[in-house]
C-alpha positions, 0 to 999 in steps of 0.5 A: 747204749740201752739203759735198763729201768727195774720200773716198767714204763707204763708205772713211770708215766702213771707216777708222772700224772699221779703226783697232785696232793688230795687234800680229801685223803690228806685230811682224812688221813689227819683226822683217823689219827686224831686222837694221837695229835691231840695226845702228843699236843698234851703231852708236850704242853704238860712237859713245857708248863712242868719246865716253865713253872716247876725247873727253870729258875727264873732270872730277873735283870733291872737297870735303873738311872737317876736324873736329877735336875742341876738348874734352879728350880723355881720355889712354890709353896705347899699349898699350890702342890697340894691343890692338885692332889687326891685327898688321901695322906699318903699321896699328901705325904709323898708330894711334901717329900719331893718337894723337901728332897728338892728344896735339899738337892738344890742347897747341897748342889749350890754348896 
């Protein structure tokens, strides 16, 4: 049985020795069209900063845990804690805080 092609044999073999990639064409290619890429790229970076900051509703999640120490802690005075601290009053009261929120937690833990 004979089997019939519609491309002459001559194209096949041409096809056959024709099919590497020329980068040269491909990147001139690329570049003619330059102009398109860059538009398509603006256009999508616009569509997706207009979703990000004007439609998406943002969802924020936090979990927190809070670990207190159950063994005695040593009693110190104000005055060691406060050696090692900057000079501004808010620090200074932050630190007095923890150390009376302690002094508390043990007194009602023991009872």
């Amino acid at each position: 049985m004979k089997q019939f092609s519609a491309v002459p044999q001559t194209q096949l073999t041409q096809a056959g020795q024709d099919d590497e990639i020329d980068l040269g064409k491909l990147f001139l290619t690329l570049w003619r069209g330059k102009f398109w890429i860059l538009l398509t790229g603006l256009i999508a970076l616009f569509i997706g900063g207009y979703y990000a900051y004007a439609v998406a509703v943002p969802v924020y999640t936090a979990q927190a845990t809070v670990a207190l120490e159950s063994r005695e802690q040593q009693v110190m005075d104000i005055e060691n804690v406060v050696t090692g601290l900057g000079g501004d009053q808010s620090t200074i009261n932050t630190e007095i805080e923890v150390v009376r929120s302690r002094g508390s937690s043990n007194s009602s833990s023991s009872t």
